[in-house]
C-alpha positions as CSV (number, residue, x, y, z in Angstrom):
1,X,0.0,0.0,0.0
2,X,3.0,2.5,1.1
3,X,4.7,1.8,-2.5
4,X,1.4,2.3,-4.2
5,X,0.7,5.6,-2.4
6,X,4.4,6.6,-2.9
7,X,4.0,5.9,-6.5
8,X,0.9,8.1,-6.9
9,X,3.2,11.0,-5.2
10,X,5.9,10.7,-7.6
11,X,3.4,10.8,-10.7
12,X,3.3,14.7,-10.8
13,X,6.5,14.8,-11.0
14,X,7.5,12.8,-14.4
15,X,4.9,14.3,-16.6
16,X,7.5,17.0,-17.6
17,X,11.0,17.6,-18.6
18,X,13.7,20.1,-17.4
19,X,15.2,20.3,-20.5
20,X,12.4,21.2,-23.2
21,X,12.4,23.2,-25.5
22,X,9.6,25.4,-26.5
23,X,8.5,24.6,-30.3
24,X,7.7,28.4,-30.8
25,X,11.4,29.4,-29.8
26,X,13.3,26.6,-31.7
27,X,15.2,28.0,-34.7
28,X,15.8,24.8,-37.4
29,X,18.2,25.0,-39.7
30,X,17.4,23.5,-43.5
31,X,20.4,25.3,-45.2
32,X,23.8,25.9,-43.5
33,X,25.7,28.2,-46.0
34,X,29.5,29.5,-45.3
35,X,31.4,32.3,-47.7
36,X,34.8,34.7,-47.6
37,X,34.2,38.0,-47.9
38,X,37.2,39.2,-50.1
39,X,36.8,42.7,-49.5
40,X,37.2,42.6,-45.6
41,X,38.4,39.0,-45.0
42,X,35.5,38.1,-43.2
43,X,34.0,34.4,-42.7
44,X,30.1,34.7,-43.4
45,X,28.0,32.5,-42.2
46,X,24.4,32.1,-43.6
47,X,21.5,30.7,-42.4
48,X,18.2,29.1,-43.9
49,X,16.2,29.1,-40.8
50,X,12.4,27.2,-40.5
51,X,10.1,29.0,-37.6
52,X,7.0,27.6,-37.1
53,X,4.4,29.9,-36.0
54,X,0.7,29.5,-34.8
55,X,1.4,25.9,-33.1
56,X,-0.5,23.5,-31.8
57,X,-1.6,20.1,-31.0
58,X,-0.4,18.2,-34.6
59,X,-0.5,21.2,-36.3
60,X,1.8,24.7,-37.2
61,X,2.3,27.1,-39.5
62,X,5.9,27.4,-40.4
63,X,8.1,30.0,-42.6
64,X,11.6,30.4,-43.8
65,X,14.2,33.6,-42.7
66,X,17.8,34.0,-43.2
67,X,20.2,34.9,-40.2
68,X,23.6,36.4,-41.4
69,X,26.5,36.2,-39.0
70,X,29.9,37.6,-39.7
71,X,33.5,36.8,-37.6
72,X,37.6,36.8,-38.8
73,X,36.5,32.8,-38.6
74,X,33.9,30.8,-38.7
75,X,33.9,29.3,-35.5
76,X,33.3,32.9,-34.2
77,X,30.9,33.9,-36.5
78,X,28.7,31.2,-35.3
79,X,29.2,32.0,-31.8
80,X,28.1,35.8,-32.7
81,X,24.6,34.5,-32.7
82,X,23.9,34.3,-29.3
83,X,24.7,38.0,-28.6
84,X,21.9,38.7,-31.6
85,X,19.0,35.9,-30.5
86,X,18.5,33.9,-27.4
87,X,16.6,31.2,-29.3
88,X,18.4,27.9,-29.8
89,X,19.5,27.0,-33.4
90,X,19.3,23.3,-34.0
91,X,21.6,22.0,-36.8
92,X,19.9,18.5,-37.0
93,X,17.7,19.0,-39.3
94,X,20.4,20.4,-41.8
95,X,19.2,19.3,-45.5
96,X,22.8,20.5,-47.3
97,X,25.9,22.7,-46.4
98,X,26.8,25.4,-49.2
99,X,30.4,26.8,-49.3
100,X,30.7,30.1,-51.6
101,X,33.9,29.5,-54.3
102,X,35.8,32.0,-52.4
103,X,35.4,29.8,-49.4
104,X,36.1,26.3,-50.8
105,X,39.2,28.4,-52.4
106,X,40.8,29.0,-49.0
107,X,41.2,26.6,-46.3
108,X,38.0,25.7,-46.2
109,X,38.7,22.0,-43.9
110,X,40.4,24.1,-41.3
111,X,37.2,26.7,-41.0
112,X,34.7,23.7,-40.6
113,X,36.8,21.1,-38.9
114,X,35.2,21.8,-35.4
115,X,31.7,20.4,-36.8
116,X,32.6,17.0,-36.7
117,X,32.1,17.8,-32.3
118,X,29.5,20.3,-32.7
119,X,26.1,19.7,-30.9
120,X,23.1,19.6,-32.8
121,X,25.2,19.1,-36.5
122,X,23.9,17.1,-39.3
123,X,27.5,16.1,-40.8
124,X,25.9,13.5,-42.9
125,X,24.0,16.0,-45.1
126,X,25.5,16.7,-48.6
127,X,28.1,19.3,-49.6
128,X,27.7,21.2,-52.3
129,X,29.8,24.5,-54.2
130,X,28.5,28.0,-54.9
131,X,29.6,29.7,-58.1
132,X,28.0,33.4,-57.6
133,X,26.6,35.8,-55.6
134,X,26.1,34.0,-52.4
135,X,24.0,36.4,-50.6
136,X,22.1,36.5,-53.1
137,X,21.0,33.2,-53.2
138,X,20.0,33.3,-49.6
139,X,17.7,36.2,-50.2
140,X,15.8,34.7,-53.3
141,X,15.2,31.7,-50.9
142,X,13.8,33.7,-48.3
143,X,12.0,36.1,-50.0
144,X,10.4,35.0,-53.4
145,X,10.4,31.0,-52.9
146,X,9.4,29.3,-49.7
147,X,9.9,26.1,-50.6
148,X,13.7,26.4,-51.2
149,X,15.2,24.4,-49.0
150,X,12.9,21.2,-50.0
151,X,13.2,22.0,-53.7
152,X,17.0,21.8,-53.2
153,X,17.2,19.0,-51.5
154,X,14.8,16.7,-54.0
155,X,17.4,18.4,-56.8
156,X,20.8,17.2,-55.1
157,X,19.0,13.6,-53.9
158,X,18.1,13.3,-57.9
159,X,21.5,14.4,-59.1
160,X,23.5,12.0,-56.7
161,X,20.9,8.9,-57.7
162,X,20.9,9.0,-61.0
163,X,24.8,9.1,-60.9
164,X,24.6,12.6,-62.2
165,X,27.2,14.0,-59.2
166,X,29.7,12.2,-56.9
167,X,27.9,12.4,-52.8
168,X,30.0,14.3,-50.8
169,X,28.8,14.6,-47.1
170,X,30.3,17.6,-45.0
171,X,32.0,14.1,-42.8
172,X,33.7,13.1,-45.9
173,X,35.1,16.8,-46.9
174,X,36.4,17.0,-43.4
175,X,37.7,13.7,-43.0
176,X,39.5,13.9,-46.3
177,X,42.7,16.2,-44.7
178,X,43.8,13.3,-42.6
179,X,44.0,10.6,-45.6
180,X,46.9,11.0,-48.1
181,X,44.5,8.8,-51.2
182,X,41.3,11.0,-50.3
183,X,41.1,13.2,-53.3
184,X,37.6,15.1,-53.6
185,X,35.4,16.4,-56.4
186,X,32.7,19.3,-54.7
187,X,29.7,19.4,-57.1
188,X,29.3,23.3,-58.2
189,X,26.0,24.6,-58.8
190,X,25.8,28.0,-60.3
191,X,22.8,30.8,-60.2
192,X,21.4,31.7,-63.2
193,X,18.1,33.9,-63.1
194,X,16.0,32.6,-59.7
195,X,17.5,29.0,-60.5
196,X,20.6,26.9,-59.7
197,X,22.2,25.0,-62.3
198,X,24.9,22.0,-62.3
199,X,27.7,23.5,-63.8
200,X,31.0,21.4,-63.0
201,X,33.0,20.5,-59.8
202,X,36.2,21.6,-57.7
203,X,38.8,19.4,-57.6
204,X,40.5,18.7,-53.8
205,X,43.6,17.0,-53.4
206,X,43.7,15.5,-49.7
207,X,41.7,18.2,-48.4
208,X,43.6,20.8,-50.0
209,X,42.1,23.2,-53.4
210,X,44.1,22.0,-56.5
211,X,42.6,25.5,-58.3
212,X,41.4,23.4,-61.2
213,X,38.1,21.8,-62.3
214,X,35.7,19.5,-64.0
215,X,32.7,21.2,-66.1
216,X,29.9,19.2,-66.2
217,X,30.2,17.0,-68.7
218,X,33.4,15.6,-67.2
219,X,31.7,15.1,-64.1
220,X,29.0,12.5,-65.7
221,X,32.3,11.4,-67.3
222,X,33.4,10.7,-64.1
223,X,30.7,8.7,-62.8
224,X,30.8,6.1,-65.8
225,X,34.2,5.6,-64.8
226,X,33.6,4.5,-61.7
227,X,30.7,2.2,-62.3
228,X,28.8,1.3,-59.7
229,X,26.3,-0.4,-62.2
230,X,23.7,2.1,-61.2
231,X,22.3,3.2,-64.8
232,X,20.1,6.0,-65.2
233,X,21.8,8.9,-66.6
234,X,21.1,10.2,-69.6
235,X,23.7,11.2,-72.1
236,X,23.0,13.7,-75.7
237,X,25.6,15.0,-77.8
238,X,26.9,14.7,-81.1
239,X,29.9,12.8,-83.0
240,X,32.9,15.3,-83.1
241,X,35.1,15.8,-86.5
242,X,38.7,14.8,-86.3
243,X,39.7,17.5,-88.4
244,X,37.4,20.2,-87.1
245,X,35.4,20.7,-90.3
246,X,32.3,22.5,-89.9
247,X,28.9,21.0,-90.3
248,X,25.4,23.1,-91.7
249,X,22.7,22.7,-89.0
250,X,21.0,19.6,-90.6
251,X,24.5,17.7,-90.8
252,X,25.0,18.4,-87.0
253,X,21.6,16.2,-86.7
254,X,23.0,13.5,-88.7
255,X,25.5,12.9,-86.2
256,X,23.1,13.6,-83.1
257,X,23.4,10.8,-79.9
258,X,21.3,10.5,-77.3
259,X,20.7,7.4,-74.7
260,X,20.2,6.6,-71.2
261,X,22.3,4.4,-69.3
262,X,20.7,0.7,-67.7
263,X,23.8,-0.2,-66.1
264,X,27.2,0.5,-66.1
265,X,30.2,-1.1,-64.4
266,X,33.7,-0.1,-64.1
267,X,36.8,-2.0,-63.4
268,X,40.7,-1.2,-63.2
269,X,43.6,-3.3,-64.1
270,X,47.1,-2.5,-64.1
271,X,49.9,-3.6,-66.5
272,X,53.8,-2.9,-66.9
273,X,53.8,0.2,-69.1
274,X,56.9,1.1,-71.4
275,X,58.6,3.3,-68.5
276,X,58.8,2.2,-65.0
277,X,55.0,3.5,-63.9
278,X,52.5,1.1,-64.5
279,X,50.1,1.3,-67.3
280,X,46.3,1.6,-65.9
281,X,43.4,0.6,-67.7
282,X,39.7,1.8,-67.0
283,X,37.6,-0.6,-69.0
284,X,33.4,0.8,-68.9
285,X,30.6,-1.6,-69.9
286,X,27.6,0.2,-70.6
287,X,24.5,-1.4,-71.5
288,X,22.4,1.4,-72.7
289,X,18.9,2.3,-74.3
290,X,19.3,4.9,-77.2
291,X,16.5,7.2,-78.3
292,X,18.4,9.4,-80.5
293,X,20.8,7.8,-83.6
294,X,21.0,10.7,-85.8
295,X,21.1,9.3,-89.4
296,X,21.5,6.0,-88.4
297,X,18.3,5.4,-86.2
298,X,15.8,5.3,-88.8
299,X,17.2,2.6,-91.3
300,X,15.4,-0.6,-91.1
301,X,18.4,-2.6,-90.5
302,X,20.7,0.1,-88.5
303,X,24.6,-1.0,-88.3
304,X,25.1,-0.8,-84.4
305,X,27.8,-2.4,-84.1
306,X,29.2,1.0,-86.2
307,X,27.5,2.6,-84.2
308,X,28.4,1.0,-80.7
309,X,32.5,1.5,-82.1
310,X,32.0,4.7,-82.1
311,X,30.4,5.7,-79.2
312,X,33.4,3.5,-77.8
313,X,35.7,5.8,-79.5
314,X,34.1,8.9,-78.6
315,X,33.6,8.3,-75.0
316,X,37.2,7.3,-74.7
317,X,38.3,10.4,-76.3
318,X,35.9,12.6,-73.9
319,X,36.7,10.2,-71.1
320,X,40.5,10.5,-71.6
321,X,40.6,14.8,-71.2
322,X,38.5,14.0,-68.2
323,X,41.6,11.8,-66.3
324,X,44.3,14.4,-67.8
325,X,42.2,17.0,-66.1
326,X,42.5,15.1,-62.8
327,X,46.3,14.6,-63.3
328,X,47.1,17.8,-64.4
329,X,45.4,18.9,-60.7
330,X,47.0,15.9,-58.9
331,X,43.7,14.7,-57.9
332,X,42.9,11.1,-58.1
333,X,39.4,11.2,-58.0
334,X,38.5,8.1,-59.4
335,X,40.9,6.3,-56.3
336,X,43.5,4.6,-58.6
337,X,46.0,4.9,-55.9
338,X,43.6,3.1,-53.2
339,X,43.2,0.4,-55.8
340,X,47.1,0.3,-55.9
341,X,48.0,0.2,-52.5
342,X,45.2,-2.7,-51.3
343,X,45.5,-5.2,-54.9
344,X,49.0,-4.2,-55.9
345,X,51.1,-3.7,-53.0
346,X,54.6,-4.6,-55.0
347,X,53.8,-2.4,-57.3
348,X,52.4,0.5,-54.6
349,X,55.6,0.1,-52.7
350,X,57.9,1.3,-56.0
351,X,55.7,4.2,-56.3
352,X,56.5,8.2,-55.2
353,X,52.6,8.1,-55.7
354,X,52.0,12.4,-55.7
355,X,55.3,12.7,-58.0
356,X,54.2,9.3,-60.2
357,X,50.5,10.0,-60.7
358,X,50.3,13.0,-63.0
359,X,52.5,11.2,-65.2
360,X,51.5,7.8,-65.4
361,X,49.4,6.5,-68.8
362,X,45.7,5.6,-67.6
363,X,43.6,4.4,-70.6
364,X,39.6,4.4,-70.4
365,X,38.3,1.4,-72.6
366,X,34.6,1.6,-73.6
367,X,32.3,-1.0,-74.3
368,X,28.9,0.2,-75.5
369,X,26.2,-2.4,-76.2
370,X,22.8,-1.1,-77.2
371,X,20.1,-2.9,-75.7
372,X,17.4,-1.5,-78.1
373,X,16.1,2.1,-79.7
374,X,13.5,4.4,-81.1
């Protein structure tokens, strides 16, 4: 009886928690965005916030606001916000990270490193490049579209399942200083009128800006070579001329491409080469569905396997600028040097690996089968 009435004592006292925290007073955080001011040196830090406003039982209204803090780093430009609002800021929630160029051109790991202990972070969430006015961005998303943040995230969740850019969480940026093989490329999207387009990537060398990039194409380039045989993406163009003639408008259709990819897997195999450096081979099988054969499609008995050579050819010609673009910045994106190191550890072991890289011959060998066509 004594435990039953102490019970019924004690009952008041758990219906409530010390700690709470008042849904009206919460600040959450869908965008985290981080820039350099070039002009005064200053880290700005930007801030996609969600209120919610006329709460109740299962129900609230909420809408979006940016918070701009400024400090000589960023660490202290966060801490400037609670000298501006009392409310809490909670980070969880975090939908993607956006560095400004100017930002990701610096020292970007050494601003953002003390995340990875931060309370209330979401260091899982994508990490994406900003090629423009950065404030500017921030405002459109407050003022004249609501829905921002969401629409954002749906376009970077789409982009990094179809294969379309490599996923790069803010844990992987930061975590990439302190391995020698981690070489990084940062989607970059870029404004243009109230949108933001895909328009190439920046190239990181263990944590460190190379200066140098990928434009977009290369960056789908990129992602054939390393497999993964996830298809979907969808690849137009035309057949370029070796000797740079140039074509009338209805010639440039006759040489028109256009498929989408059903699988694709990537392997890499490693040969003596002429000179001491071993010779790497990238060999690509694509199986993939064409809707657009230019002058070749609408024949009754089409040649494919023409067709399929030289899509080989040309992808191995687009594919090979794309690795001499990665060389020429020292950044081993595609992780040939990983590959090295765990399957060829003689061959490893003879290598000055950041001296050897840019110069060593890596081939990309296409094999294109079409699976069927319009």
């Amino acid at each position: 009886m004594k435990k039953a009435l102490i019970l019924l004592l004690l009952l008041p006292l758990l219906t409530g928690c010390w700690d709470r925290l008042d849904l009206k007073k919460l600040h959450l955080v869908d965008v985290n965005g981080f820039d350099l001011n070039e002009k005064t040196s200053e880290v700005e830090a930007f801030f996609l916030v969600t209120n919610l406003k006329s709460t109740g039982q299962g129900s609230g209204e909420s809408h979006s606001v940016v918070k701009e803090l400024k400090g000589p780093t960023l660490a202290e430009a966060i801490g400037q916000w609670e000298y501006t609002d009392q409310s809490p800021f909670i980070g969880i929630s975090t939908r993607v990270y956006l560095l400004g160029k100017n930002f990701a051109s610096d020292d970007a790991i050494n601003e953002l490193d003390f995340l990875l202990n931060a309370p209330y972070s979401s260091i899982n969430s994508p990490l994406i490049v900003i090629d423009g006015d950065f404030s500017k961005v921030f405002k459109q998303a407050s003022d004249s579209n609501p829905d921002f943040s969401r629409e954002l995230n749906d376009f970077i969740i789409s982009m990094e399942k179809n294969r379309t850019i490599p996923t790069v969480s803010m844990m992987n940026f930061i975590q990439s200083k302190d391995d020698k093989l981690s070489d990084l490329a940062l989607p970059m999207l870029t404004p243009i009128d109230s949108n933001l387009e895909l328009s190439g990537a920046m190239l990181f060398r263990n944590g460190k800006p190379t200066g140098k990039q990928l434009d977009k194409d290369q960056i789908k380039l990129l992602m054939l070579m390393e497999g993964g045989n996830k298809g979907r993406q969808r690849f137009t163009g035309n057949f370029s001329n070796k000797n740079g003639e140039k074509y009338d408008h209805k010639d440039v259709e006759k040489k028109n491409y256009g498929f989408t990819v059903k699988r694709n897997i990537s392997k890499i195999t490693v040969s003596k080469g002429a000179t001491k450096l071993p010779k790497i081979k990238i060999k690509i099988s694509l199986l993939v569905s064409a809707f657009e054969l230019g002058d070749k499609g609408p024949k009754i008995k089409p040649n494919y396997v023409q067709l399929e050579k030289e899509l080989n050819k040309h992808f191995e010609k687009l594919a090979l600028n794309t690795i001499k673009t990665m060389q020429s910045a020292n950044s081993d994106v595609l992780g040939i040097g990983k590959e090295l190191k765990a399957f060829h550890p003689n061959t490893w072991s003879s290598l000055n690996w950041r001296k050897d890289y840019p110069r060593m011959t890596i081939e990309p060998k296409f094999d294109i089968k079409l699976i069927n066509s319009n």
